[in-house]
py3Dmol code that shows the C-alpha trace and the ligand (Angstrom):
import py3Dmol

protein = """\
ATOM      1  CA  UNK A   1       4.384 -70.143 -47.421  1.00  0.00           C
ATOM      2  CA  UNK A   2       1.357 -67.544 -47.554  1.00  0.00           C
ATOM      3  CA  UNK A   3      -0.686 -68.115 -44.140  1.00  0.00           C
ATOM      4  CA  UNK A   4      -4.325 -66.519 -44.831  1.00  0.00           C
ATOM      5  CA  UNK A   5      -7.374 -66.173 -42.597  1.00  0.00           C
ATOM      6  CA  UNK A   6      -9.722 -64.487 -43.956  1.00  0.00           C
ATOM      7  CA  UNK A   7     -11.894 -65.633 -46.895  1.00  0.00           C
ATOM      8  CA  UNK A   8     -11.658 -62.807 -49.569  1.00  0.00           C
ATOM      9  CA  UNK A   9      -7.567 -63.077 -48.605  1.00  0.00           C
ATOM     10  CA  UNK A  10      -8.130 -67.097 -49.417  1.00  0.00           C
ATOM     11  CA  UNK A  11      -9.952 -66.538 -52.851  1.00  0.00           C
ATOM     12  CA  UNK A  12      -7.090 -63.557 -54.189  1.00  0.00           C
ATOM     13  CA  UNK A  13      -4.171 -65.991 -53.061  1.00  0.00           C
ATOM     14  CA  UNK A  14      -5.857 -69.358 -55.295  1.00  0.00           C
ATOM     15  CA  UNK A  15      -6.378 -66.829 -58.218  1.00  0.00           C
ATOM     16  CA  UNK A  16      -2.597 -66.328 -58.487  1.00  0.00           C
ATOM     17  CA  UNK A  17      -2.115 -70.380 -58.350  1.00  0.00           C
ATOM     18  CA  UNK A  18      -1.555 -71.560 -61.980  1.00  0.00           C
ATOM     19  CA  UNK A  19      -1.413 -74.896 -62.469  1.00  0.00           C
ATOM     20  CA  UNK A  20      -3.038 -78.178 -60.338  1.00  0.00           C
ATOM     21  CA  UNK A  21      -3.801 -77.696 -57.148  1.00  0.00           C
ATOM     22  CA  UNK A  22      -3.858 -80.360 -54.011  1.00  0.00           C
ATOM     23  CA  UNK A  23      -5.902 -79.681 -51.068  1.00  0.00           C
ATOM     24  CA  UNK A  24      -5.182 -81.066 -47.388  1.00  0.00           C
ATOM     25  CA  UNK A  25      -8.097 -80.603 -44.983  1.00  0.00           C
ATOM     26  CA  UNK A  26      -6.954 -81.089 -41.527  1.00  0.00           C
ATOM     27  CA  UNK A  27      -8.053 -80.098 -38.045  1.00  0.00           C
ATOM     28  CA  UNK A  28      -4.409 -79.377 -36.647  1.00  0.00           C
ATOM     29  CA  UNK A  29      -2.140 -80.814 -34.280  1.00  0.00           C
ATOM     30  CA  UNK A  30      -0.534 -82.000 -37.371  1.00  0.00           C
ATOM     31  CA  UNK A  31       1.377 -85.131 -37.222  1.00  0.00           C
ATOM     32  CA  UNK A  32       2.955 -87.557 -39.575  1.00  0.00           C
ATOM     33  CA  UNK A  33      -0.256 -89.024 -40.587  1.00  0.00           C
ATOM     34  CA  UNK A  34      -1.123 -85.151 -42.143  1.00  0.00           C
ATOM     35  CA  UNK A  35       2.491 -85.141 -42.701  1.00  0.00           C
ATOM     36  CA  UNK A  36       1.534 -88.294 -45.354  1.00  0.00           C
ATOM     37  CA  UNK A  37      -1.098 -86.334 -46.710  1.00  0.00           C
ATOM     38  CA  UNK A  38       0.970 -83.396 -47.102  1.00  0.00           C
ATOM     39  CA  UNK A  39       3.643 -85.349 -49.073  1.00  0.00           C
ATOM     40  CA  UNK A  40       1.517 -87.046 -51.808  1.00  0.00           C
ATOM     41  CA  UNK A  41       0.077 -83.708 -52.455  1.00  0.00           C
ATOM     42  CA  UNK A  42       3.136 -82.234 -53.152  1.00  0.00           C
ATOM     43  CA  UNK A  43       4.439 -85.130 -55.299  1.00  0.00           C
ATOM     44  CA  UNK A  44       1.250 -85.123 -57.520  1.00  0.00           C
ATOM     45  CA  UNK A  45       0.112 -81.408 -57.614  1.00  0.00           C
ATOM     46  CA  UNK A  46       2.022 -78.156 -58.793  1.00  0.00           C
ATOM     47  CA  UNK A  47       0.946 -76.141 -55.335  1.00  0.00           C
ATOM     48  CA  UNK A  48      -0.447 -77.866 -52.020  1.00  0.00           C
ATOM     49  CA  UNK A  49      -3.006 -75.934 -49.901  1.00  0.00           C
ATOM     50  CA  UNK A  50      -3.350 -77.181 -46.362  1.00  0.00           C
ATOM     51  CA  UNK A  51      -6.835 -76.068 -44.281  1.00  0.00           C
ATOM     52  CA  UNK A  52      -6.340 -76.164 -40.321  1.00  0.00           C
ATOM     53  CA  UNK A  53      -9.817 -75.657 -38.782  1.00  0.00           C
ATOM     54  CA  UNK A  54     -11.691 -77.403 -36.289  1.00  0.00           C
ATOM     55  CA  UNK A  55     -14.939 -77.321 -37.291  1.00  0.00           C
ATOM     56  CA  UNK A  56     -17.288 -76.849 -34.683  1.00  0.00           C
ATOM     57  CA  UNK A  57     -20.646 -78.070 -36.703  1.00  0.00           C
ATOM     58  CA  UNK A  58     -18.862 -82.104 -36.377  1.00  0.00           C
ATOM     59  CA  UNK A  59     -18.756 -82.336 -32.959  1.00  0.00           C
ATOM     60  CA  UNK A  60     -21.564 -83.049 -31.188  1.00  0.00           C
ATOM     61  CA  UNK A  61     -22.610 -81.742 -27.905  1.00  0.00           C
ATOM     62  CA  UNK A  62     -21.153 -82.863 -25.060  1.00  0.00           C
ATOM     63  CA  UNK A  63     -18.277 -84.024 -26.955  1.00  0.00           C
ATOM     64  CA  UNK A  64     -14.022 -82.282 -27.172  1.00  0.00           C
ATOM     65  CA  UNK A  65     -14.377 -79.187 -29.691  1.00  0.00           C
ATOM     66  CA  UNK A  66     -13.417 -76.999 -26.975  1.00  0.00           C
ATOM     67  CA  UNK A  67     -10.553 -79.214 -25.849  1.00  0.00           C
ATOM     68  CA  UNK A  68      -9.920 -80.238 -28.604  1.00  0.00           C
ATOM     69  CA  UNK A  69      -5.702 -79.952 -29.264  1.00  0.00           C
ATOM     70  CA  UNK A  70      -4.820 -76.660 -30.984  1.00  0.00           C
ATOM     71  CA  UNK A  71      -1.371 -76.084 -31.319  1.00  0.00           C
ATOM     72  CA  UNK A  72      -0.994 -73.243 -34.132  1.00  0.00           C
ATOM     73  CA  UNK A  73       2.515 -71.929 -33.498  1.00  0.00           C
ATOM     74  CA  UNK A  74       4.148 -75.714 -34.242  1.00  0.00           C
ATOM     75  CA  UNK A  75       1.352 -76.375 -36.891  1.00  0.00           C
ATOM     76  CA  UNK A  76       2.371 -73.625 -39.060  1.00  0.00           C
ATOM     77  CA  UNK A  77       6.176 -74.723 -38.804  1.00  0.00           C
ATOM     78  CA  UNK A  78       5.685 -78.107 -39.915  1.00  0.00           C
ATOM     79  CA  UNK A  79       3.519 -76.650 -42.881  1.00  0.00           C
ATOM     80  CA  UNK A  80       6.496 -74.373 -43.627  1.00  0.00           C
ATOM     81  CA  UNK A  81       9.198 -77.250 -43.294  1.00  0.00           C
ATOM     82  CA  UNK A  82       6.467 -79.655 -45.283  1.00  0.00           C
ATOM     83  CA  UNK A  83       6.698 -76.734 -48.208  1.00  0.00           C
ATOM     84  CA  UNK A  84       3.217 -76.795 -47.856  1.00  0.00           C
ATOM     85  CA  UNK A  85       2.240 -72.714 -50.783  1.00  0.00           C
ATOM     86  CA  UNK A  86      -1.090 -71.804 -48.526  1.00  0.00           C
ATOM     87  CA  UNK A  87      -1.441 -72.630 -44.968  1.00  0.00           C
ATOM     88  CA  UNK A  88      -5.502 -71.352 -44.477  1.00  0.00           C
ATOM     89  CA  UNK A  89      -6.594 -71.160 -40.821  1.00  0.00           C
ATOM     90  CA  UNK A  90      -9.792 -69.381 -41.074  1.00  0.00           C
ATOM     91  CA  UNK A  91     -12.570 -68.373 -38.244  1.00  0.00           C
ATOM     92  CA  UNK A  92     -15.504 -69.980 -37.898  1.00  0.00           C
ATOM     93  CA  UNK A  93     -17.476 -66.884 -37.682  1.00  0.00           C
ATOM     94  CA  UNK A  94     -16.093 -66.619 -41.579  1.00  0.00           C
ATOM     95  CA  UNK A  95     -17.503 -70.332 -42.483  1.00  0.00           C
ATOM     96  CA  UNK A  96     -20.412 -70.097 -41.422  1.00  0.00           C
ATOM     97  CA  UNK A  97     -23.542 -67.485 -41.926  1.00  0.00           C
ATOM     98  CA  UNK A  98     -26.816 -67.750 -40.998  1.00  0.00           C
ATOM     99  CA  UNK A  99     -29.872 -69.462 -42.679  1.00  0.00           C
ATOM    100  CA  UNK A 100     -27.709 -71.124 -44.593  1.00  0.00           C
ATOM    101  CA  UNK A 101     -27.757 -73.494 -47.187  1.00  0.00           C
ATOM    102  CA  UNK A 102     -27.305 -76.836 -45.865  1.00  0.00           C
ATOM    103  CA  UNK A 103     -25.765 -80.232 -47.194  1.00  0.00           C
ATOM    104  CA  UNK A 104     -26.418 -83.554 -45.494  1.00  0.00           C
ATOM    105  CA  UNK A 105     -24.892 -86.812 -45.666  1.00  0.00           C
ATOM    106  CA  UNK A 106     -26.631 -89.303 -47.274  1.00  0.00           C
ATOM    107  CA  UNK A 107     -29.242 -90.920 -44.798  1.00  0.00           C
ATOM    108  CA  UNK A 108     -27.590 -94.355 -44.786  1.00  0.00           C
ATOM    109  CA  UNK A 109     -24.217 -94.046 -44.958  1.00  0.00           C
ATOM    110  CA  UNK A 110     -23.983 -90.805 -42.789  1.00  0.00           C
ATOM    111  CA  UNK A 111     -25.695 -92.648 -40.132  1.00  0.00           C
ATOM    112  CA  UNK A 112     -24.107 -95.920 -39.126  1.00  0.00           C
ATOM    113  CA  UNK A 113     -21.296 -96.373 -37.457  1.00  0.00           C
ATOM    114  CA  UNK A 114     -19.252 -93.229 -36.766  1.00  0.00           C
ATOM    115  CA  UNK A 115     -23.016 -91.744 -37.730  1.00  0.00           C
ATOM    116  CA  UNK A 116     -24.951 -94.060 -35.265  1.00  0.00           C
ATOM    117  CA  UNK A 117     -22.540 -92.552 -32.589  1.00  0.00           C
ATOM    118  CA  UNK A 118     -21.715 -89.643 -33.503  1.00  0.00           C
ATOM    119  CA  UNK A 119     -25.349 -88.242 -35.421  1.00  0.00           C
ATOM    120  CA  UNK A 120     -24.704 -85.326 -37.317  1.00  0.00           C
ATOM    121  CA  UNK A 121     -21.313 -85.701 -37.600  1.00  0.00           C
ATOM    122  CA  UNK A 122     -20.879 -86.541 -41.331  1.00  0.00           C
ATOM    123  CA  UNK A 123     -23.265 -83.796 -41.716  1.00  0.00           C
ATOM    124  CA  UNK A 124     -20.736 -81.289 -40.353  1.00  0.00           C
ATOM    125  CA  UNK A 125     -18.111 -83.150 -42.525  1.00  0.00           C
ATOM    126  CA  UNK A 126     -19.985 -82.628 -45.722  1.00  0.00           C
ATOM    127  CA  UNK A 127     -21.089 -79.081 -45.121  1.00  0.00           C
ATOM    128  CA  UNK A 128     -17.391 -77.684 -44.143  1.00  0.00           C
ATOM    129  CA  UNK A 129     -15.339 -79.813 -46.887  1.00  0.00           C
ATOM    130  CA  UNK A 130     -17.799 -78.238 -49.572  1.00  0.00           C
ATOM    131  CA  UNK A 131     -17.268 -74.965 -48.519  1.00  0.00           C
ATOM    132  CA  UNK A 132     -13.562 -75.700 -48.423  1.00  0.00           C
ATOM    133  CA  UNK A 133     -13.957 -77.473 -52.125  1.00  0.00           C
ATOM    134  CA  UNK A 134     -15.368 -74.273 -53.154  1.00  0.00           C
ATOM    135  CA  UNK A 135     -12.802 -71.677 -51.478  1.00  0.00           C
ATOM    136  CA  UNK A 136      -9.879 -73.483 -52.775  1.00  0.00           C
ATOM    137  CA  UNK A 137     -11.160 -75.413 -56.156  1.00  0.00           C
ATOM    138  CA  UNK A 138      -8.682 -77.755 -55.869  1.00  0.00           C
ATOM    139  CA  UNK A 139      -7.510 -80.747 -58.770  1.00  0.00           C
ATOM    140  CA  UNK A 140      -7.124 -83.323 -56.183  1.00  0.00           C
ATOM    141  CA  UNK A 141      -7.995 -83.176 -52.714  1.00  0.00           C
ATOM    142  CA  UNK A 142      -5.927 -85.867 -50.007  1.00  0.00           C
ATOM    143  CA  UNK A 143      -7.459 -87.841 -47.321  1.00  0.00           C
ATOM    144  CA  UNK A 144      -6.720 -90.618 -44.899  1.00  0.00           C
ATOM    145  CA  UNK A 145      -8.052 -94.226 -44.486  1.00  0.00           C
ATOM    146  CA  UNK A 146      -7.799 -93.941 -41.114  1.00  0.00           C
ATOM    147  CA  UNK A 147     -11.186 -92.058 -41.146  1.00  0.00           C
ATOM    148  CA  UNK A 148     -13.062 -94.566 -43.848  1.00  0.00           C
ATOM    149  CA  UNK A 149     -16.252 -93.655 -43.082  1.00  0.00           C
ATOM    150  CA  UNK A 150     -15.841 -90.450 -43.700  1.00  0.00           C
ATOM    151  CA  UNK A 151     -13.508 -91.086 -46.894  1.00  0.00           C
ATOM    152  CA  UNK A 152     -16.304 -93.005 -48.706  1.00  0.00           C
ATOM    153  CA  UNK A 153     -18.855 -90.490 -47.749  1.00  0.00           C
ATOM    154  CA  UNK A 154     -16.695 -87.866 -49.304  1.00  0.00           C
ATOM    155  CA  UNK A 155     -15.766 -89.831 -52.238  1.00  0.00           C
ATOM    156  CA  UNK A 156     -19.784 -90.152 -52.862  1.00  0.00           C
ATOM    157  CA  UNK A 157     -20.394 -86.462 -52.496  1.00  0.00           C
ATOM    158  CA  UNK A 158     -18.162 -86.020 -55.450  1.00  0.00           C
ATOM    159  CA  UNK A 159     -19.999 -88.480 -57.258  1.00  0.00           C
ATOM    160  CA  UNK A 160     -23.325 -87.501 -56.162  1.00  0.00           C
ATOM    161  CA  UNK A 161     -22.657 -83.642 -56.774  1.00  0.00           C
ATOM    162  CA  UNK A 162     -20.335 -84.048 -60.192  1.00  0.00           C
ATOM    163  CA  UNK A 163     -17.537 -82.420 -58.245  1.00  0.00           C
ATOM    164  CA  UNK A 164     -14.926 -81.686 -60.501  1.00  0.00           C
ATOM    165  CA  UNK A 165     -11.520 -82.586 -58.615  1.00  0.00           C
ATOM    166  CA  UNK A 166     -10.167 -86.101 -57.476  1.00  0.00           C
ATOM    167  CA  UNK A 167     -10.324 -87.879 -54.162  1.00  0.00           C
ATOM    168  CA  UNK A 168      -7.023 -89.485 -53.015  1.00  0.00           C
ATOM    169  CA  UNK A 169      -7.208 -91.683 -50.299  1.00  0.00           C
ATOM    170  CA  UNK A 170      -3.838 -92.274 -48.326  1.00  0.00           C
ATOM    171  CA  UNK A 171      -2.594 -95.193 -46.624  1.00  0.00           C
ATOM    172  CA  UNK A 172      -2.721 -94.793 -42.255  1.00  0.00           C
ATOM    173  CA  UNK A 173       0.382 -93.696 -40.958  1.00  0.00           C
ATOM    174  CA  UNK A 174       1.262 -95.942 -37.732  1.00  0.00           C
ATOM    175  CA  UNK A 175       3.947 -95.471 -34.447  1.00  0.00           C
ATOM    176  CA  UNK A 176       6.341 -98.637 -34.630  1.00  0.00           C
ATOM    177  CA  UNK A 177       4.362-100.276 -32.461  1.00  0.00           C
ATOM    178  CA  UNK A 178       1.364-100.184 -34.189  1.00  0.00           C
ATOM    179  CA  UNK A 179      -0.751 -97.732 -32.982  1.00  0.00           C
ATOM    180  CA  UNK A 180      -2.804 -95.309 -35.742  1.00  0.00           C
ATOM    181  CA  UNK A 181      -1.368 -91.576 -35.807  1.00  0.00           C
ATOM    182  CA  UNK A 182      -4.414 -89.428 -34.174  1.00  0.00           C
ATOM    183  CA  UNK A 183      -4.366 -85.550 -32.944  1.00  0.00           C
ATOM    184  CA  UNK A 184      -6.531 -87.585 -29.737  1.00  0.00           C
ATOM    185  CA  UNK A 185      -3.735 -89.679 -29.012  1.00  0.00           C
ATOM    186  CA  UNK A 186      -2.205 -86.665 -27.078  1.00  0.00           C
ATOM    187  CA  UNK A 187      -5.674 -87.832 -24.699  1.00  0.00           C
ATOM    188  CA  UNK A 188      -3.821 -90.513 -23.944  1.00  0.00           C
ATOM    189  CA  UNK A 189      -1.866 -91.321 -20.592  1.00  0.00           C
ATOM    190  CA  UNK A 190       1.327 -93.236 -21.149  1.00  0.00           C
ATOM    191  CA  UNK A 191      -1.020 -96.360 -19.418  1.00  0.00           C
ATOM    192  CA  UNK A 192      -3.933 -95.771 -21.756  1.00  0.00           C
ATOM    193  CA  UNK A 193      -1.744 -95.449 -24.985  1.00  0.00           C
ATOM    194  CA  UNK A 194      -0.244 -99.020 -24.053  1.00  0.00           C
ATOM    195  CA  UNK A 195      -3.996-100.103 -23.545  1.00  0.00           C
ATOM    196  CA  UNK A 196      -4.532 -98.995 -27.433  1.00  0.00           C
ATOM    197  CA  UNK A 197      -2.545-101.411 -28.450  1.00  0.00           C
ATOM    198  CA  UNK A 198      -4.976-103.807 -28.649  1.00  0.00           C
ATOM    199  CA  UNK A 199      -6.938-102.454 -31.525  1.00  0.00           C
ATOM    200  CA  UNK A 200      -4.237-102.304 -34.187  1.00  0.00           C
ATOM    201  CA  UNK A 201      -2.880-105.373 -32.870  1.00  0.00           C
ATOM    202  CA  UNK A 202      -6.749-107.221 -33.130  1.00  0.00           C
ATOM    203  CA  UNK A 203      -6.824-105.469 -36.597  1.00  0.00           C
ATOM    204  CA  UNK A 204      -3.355-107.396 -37.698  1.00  0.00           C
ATOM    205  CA  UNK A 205      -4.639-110.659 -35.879  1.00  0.00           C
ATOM    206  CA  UNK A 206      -7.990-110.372 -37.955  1.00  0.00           C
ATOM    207  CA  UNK A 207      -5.818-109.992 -41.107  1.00  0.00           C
ATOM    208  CA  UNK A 208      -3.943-112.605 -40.598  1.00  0.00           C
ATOM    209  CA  UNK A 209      -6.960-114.739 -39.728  1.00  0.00           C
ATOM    210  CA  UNK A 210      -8.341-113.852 -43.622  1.00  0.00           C
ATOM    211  CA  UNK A 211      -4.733-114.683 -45.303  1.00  0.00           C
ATOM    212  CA  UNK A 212      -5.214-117.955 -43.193  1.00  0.00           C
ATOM    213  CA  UNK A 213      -8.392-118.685 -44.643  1.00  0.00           C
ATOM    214  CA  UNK A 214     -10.739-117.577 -42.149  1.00  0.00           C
ATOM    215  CA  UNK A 215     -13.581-115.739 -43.454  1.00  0.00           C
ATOM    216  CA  UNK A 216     -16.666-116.019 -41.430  1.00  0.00           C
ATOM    217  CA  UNK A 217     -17.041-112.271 -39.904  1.00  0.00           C
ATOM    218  CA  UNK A 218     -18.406-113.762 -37.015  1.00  0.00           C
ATOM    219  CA  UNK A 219     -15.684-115.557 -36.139  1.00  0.00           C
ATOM    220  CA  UNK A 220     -13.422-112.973 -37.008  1.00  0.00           C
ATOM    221  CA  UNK A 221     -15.300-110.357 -34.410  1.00  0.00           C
ATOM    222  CA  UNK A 222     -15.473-112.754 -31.600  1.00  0.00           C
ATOM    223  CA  UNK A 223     -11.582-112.954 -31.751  1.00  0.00           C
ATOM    224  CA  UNK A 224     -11.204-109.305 -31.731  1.00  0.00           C
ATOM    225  CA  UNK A 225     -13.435-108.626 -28.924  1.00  0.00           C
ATOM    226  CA  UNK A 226     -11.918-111.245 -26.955  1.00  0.00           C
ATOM    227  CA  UNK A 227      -8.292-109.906 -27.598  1.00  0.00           C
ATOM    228  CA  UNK A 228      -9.859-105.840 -27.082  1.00  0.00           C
ATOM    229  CA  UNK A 229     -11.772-107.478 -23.462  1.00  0.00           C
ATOM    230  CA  UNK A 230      -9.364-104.632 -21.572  1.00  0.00           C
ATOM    231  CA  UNK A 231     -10.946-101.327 -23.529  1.00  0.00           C
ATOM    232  CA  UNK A 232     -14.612-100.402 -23.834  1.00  0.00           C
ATOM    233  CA  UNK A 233     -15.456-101.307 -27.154  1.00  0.00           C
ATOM    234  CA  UNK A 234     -18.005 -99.207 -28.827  1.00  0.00           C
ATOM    235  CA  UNK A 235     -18.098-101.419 -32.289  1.00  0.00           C
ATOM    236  CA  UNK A 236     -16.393-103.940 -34.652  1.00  0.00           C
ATOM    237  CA  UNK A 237     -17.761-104.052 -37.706  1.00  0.00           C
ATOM    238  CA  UNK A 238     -16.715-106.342 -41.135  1.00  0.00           C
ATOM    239  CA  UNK A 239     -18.413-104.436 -43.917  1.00  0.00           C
ATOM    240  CA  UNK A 240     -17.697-104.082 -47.874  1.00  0.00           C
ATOM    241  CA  UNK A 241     -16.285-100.519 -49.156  1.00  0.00           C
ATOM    242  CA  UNK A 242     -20.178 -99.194 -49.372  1.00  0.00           C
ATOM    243  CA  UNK A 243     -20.345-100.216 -46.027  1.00  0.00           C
ATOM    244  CA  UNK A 244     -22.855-102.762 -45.899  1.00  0.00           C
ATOM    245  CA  UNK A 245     -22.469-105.495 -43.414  1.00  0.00           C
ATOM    246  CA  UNK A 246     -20.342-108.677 -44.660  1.00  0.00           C
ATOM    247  CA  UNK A 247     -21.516-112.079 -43.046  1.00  0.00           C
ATOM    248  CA  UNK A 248     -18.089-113.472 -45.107  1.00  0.00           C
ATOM    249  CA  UNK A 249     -14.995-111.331 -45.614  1.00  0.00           C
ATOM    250  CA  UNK A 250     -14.459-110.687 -49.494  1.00  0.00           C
ATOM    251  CA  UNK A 251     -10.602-110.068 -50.431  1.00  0.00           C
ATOM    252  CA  UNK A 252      -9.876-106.474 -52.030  1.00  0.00           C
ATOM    253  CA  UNK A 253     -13.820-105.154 -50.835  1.00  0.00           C
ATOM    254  CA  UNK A 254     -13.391-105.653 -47.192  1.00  0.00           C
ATOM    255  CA  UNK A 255     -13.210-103.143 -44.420  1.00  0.00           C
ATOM    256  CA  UNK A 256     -12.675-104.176 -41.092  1.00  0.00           C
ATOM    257  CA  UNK A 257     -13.275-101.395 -38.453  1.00  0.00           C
ATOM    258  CA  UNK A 258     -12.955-100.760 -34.966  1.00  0.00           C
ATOM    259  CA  UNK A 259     -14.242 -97.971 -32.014  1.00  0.00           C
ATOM    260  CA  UNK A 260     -13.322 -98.104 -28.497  1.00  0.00           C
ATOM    261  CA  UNK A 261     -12.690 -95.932 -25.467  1.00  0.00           C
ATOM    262  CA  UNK A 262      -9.653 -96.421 -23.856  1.00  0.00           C
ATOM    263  CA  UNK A 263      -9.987 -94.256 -20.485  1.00  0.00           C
ATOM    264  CA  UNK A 264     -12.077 -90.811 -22.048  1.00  0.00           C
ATOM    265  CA  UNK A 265     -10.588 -91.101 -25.279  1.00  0.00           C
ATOM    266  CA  UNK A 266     -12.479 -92.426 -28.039  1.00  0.00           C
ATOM    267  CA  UNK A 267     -10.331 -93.740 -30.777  1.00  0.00           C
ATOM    268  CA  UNK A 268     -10.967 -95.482 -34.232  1.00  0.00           C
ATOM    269  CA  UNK A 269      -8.902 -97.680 -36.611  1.00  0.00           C
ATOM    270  CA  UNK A 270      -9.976-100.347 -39.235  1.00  0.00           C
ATOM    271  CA  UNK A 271      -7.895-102.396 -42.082  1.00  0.00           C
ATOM    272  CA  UNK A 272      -8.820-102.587 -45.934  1.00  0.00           C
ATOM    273  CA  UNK A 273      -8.292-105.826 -47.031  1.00  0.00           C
TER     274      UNK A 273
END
"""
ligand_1 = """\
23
LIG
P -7.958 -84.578 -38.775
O -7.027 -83.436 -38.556
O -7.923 -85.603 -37.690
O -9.348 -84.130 -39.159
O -7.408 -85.345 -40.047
C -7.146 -84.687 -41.263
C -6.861 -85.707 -42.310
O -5.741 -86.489 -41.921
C -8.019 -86.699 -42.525
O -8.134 -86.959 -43.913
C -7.560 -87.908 -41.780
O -8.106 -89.113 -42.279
C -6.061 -87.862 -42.023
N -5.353 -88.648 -41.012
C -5.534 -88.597 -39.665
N -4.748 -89.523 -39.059
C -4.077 -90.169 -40.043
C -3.123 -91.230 -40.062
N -2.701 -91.817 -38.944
N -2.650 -91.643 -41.260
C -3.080 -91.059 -42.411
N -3.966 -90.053 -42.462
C -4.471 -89.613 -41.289
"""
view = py3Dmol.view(width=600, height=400)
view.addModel(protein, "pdb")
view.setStyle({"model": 0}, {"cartoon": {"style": "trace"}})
view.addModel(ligand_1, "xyz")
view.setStyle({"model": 1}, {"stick": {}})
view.zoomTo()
view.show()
C-alpha cells in the first residue's frame, strides 16, 4: 500500500494506476462500516483508493472537528490488511487555497434536514468530494446509506455536473444489536450507547409497521417518537428518495430517517424501504 500526503505525490501515484479505479472517501476512525465500503471497491474495481481527511469546511462552528476521533496509526493498518493500493491522508492547508472557486449544494436539498441543522454542511461535502473526484479520477466512487442525505446530494452533483464516474451506494453496516456503525459512536458512554438503541430499533418497528400495512407517515412518526421519548430527538422524517416529504409511505421510494442526541452525541440513522 502507497500512503501519500501531498497532492503532486497523489496525482504521480494515480498516473501509474491502469485500469478502473474505486474511490473510498472517509474521515477515519475506520470501522466496519468503511470496512464495507472498502470491500465492494475492491470486488468491482482493479485498484481501490481510500481518502482519510476530516474536512474542516463541514463542520460548523461550535461543533467536534477538533475532537473529532483521529486515530491514524490503526487507520492505516486496517487499510493495509483491507488491501486497500493508495491510502491518501492529505493536509488541509493542501485542499484548500484562497479565493477559491466554490461549489454549493443545491439550495433545497442541501438545506433540509442534516442542512436545516447543520447549514453549510453539504456545502463542505460538495466542495471537498470534488476536489477529491478530481485528484483521484476515479471509475466508481463508494458511499454509505447511512449518510442519505448526503448520498443523494452527491449522486445529483454527478448528474448535475456530467461527472464521469459511478456512484455506489452501500448498504449500513450494523453491531448485532442493531446499532448503525459511526466514528461518533466512540462519543458514546457504555449508558448512552444502550440509550441508542432506540433509534435502530424505532427504525425496524416503523418497517415492520409498512410490511403490516401501515402507511400513514403520521402514524408511523408518532410511534417512533413515542418509542425514542428517552433521547432528544432532533427529527423524524418519512420522505421519498428526492427527499420530499411523504404524507403516505410508498414501497421501494421511501426513506425513513432519524436525528437525535443521546447525551452530547448527535447521531443519525434512517431505513430505505
Ligand atoms: P465518514 O468517515 O463518517 O465520513 O464516512 C465515510 C463513508 O463511510 C461515508 O460514505 C459514510 O456514509 C460511510 N459509512 C459510515 N458509517 C457507515 C456504516 N455504518 N455502514 C456503511 N457505511 C458507512
Amino acid at each position: 500500500m502507497q500512503i501519500v500526503r501531498g497532492i503532486e505525490e497523489l496525482k504521480e501515484a494515480r498516473k501509474t494506476l491502469e485500469g478502473s479505479v474505486g474511490f473510498v472517501p472517509t474521515m477515519g476512525a475506520l470501522h466496519h462500516g468503511h470496512l464495507e465500503l472498502i470491500k465492494r471497491s475492491k470486488s468491482e474495481n482493479d485498484y481501490t483508493i481510500v481518502s482519510i481527511f476530516v474536512n474542516p469546511t463541514q463542520f460548523l462552528p461550535g461543533e467536534d472537528l477538533d475532537s473529532y476521533p483521529r486515530r491514524e496509526e490503526a487507520d492505516r493498518k486496517i487499510c493495509e490488511i483491507a488491501g486497500v493500493d493508495i491510502l491518501f491522508m492529505p493536509d488541509s492547508a493542501d485542499i484548500y487555497g484562497e479565493d477559491e472557486v466554490t461549489l454549493k449544494a443545491p439550495s433545497y436539498l442541501g438545506y433540509i434536514l442534516e442542512g436545516s441543522r447543520r447549514p453549510g454542511h453539504f456545502d463542505g461535502v460538495v466542495r471537498v468530494v470534488m476536489k477529491l473526484f478530481g485528484l483521484t479520477r476515479p471509475d466508481r466512487a463508494y458511499f454509505g446509506k447511512k449518510d442519505a442525505q448526503q448520498l443523494v446530494i452527491l449522486q445529483k452533483m454527478v448528474d448535475d455536473l456530467f461527472l464521469p464516474l459511478q456512484i455506489v451506494p452501500v448498504e449500513t453496516v450494523r453491531e448485532d444489536d442493531g446499532l448503525a456503525l459511526s466514528s461518533r459512536n466512540l462519543y458514546l458512554t457504555p449508558q448512552e450507547r444502550q440509550k441508542a438503541l432506540v433509534i435502530s430499533r424505532s427504525l425496524k418497528r416503523a418497517s415492520r409497521l409498512v410490511m403490516a400495512g401501515e402507511l400513514r407517515s403520521e402514524t408511523i412518526k408518532e410511534m417512533m417518537y413515542k418509542m425514542m421519548e428517552e433521547i432528544e430527538v432532533e427529527y423524524v422524517e418519512i420522505v421519498d428518495r428526492a427527499f420530499r416529504p411523504l404524507d403516505r409511505v410508498e414501497i421501494k421510494n421511501t426513506i425513513i430517517l432519524v436525528a437525535a442526541r443521546v447525551g452530547k452525541t448527535r447521531l443519525i440513522d434512517n431505513i430505505w424501504l
